[in-house]
Backbone as CSV, one residue per row, in Angstrom:
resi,resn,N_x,N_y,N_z,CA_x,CA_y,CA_z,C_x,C_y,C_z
1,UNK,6.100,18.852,7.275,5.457,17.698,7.901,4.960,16.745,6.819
2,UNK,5.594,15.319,6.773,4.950,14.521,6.145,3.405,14.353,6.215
3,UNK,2.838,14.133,4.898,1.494,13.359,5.393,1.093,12.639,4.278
4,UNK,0.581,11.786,4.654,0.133,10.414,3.331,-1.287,9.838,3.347
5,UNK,-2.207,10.199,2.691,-3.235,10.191,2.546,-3.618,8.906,1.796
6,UNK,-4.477,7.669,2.179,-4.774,6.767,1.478,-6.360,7.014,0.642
7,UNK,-6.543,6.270,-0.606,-7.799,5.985,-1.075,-8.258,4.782,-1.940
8,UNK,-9.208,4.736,-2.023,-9.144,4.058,-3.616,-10.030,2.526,-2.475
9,UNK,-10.038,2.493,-1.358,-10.322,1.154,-0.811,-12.294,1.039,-0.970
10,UNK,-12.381,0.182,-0.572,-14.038,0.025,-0.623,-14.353,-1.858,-0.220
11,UNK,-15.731,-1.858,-0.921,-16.341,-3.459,-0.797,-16.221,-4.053,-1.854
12,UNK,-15.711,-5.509,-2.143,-15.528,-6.277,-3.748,-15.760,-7.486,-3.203
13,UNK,-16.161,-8.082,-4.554,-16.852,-9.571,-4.396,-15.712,-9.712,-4.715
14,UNK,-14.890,-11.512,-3.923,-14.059,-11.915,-4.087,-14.112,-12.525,-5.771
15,UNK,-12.190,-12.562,-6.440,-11.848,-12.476,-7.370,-11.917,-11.025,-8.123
16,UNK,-12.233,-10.271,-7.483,-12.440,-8.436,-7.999,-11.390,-7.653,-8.060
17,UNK,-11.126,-6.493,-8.370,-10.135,-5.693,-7.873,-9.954,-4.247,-7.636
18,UNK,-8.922,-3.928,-6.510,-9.231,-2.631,-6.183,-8.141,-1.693,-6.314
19,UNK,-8.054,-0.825,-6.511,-6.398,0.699,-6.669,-6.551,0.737,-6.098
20,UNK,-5.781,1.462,-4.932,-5.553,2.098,-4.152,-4.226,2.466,-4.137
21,UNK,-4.366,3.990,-3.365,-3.756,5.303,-4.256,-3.139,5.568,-2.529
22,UNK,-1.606,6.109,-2.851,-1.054,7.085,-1.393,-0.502,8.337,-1.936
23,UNK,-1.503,9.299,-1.571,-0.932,10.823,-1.697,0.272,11.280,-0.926
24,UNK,1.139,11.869,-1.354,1.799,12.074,-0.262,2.200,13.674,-0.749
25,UNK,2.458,14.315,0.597,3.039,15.632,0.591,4.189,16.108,2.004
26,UNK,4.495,16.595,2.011,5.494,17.824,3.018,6.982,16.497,2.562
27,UNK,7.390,16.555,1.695,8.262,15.709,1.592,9.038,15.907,0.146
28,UNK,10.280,15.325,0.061,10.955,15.217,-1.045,10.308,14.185,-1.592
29,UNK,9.804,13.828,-2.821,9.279,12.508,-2.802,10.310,11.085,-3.472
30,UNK,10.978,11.843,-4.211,12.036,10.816,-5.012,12.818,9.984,-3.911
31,UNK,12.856,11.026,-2.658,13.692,10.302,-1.656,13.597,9.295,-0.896
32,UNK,11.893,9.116,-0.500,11.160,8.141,0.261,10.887,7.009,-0.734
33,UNK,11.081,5.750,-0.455,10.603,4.398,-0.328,9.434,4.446,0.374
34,UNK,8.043,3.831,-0.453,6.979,3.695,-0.264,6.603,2.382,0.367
35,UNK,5.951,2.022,1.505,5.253,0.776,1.831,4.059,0.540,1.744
36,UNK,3.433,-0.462,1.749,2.135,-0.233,2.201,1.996,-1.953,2.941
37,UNK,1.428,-1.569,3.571,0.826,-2.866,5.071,-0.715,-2.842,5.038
38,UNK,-1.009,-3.958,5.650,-2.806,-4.194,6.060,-2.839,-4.930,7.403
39,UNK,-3.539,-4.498,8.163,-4.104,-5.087,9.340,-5.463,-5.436,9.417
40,UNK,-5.571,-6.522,9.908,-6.654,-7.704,9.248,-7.741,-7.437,10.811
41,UNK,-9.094,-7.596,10.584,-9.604,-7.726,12.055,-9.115,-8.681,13.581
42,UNK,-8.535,-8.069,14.227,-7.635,-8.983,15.401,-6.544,-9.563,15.092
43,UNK,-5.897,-9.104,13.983,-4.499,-9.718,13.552,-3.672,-8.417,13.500
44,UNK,-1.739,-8.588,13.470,-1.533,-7.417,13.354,-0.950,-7.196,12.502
45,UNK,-0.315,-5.529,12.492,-0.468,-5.333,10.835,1.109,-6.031,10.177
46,UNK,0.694,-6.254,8.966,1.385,-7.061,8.018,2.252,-6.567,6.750
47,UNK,2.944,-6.735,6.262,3.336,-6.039,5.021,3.218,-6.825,3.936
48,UNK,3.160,-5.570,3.010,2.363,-6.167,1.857,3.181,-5.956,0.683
49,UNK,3.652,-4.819,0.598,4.493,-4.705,-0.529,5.123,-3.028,-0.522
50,UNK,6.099,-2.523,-1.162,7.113,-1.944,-1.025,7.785,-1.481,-2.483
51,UNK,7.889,0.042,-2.780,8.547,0.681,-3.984,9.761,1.536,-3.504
52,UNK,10.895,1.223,-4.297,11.629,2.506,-4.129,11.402,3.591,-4.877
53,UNK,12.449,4.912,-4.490,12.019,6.053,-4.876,12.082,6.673,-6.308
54,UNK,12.544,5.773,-6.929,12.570,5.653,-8.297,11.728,4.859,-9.214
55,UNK,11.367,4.048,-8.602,10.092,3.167,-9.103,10.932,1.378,-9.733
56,UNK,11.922,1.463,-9.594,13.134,0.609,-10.251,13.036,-0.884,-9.414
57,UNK,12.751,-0.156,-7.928,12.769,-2.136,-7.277,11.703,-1.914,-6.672
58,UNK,11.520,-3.382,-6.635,10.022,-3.319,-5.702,10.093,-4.411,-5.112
59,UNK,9.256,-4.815,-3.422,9.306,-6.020,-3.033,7.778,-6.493,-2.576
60,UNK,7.496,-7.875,-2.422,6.395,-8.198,-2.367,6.047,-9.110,-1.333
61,UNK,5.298,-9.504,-0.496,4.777,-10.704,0.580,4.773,-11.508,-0.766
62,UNK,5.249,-12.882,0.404,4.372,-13.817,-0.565,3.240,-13.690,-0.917
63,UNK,2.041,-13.655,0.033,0.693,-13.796,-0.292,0.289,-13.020,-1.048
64,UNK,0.528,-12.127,-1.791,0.460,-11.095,-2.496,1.180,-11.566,-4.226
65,UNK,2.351,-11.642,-3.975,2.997,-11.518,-5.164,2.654,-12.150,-6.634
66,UNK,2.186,-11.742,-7.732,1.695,-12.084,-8.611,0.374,-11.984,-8.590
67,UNK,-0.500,-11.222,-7.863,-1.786,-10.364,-7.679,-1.562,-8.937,-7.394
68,UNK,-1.106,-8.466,-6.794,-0.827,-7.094,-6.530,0.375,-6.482,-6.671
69,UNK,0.157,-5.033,-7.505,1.106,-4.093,-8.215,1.182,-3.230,-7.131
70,UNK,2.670,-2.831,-7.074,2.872,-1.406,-6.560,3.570,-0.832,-7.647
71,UNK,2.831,0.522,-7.476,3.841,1.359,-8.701,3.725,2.930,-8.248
72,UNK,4.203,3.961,-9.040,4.299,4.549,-8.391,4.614,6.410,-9.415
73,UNK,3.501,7.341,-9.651,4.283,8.465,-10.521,4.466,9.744,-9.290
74,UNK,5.911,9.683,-9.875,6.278,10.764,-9.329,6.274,11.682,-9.456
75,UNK,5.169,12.137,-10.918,5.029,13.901,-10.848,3.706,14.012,-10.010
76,UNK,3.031,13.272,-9.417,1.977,13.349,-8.879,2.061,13.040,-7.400
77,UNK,2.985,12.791,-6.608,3.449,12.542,-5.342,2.635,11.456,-5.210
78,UNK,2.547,10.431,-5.640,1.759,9.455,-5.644,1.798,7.517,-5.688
79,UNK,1.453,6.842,-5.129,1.614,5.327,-5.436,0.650,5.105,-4.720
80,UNK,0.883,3.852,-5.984,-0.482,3.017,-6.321,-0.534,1.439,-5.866
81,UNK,-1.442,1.128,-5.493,-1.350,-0.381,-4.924,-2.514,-1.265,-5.881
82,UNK,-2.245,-1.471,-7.006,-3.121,-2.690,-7.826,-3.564,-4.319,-7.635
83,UNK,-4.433,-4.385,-6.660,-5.061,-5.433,-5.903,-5.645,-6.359,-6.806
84,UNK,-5.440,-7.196,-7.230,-6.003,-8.262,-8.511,-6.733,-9.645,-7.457
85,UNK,-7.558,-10.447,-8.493,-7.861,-11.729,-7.671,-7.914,-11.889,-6.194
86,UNK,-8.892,-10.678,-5.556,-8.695,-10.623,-4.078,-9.657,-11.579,-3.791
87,UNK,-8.836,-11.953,-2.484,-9.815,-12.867,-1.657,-10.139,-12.468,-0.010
88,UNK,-11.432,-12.711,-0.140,-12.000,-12.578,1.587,-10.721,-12.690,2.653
89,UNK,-9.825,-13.141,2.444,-9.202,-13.109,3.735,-8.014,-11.632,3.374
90,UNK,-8.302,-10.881,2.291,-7.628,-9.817,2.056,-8.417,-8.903,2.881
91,UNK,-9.323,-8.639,3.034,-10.053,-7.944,4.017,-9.209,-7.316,4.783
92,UNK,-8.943,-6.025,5.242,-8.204,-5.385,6.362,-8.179,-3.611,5.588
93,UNK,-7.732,-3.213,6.880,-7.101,-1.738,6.938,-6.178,-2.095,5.755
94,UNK,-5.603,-0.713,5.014,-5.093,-0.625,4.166,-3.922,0.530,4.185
95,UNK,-2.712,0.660,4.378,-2.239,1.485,4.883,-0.977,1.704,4.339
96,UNK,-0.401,3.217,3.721,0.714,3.435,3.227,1.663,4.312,4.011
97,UNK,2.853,4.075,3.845,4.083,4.519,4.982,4.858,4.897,4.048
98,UNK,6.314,5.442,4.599,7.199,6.482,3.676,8.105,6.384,4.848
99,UNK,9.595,5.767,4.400,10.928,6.225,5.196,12.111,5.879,3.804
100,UNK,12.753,6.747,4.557,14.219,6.823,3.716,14.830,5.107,3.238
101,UNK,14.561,4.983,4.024,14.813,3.331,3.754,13.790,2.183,3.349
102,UNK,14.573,1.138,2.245,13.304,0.036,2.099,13.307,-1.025,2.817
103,UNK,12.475,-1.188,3.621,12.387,-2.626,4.338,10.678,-3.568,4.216
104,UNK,10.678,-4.513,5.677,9.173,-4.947,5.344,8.804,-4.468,7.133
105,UNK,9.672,-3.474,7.675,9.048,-3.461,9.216,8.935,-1.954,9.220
106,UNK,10.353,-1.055,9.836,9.816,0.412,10.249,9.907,0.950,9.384
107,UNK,8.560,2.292,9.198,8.254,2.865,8.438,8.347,4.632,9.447
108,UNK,8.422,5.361,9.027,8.661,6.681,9.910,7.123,7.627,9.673
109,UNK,6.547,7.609,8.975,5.186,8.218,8.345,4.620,7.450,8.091
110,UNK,3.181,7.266,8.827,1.978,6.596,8.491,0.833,7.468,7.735
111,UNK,0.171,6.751,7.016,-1.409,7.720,6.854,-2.179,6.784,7.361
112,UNK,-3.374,7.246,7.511,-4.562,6.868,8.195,-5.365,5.767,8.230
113,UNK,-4.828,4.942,6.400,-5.590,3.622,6.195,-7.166,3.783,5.423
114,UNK,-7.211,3.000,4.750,-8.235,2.944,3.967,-8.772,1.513,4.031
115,UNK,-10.222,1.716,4.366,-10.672,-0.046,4.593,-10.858,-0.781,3.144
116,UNK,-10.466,-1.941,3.064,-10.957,-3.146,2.045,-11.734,-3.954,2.515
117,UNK,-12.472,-4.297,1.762,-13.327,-5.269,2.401,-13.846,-6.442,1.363
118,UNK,-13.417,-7.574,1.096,-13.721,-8.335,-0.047,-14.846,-9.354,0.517
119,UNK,-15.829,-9.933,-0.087,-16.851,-10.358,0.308,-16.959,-11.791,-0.805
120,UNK,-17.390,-12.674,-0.105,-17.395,-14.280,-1.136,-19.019,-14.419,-1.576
């Protein structure tokens, strides 16, 4: 059984920055393409950015790109989401997914989400 555990989220004064980390286990890990999405208060959820299972491509939202890293070690079943220059409207759930395939929509394994919360 897959499962993907998020962390690393919390409260930051805007322009701050935050890691955030997806554990993952019951899985091959080299095999899964990593996502991660945020859902904003009353908005729905969004994608944010995206690693393959090698760490080799990666894709990004606009609103994101050139502030936030995804990366990713694989002796640690693990990726990382490096949040730079956040701003208040980054605010949302924080959430990492895992399917065989890379896209910006279905994901087959969710974890639970980790809140952000950036403050001006």
């Amino acid at each position: 059984q897959v499962q993907l555990v998020e962390s690393g989220g919390g409260l930051v004064q805007a322009g701050g920055s935050l890691r955030l980390s997806c554990a993952a286990s019951g899985l091959h890990f080299t095999c899964y393409f990593i996502g991660w999405f945020r859902q904003a208060p009353g908005k729905g959820r969004e994608f944010v950015a995206a690693i393959d299972g090698k760490g080799d491509s990666t894709d990004y939202a606009d609103s994101v790109n050139g502030r936030f890293t995804i990366s990713r070690d694989n002796a640690k079943n693990t990726v990382y989401l490096q949040m730079n220059s956040l701003k208040p409207e980054n605010t949302a759930v924080y959430y990492c997914a895992a399917d065989h395939l890379m896209g910006r929509h279905y994901y087959h394994d969710w974890g639970q989400g980790t809140q952000d919360t950036v403050y001006s």
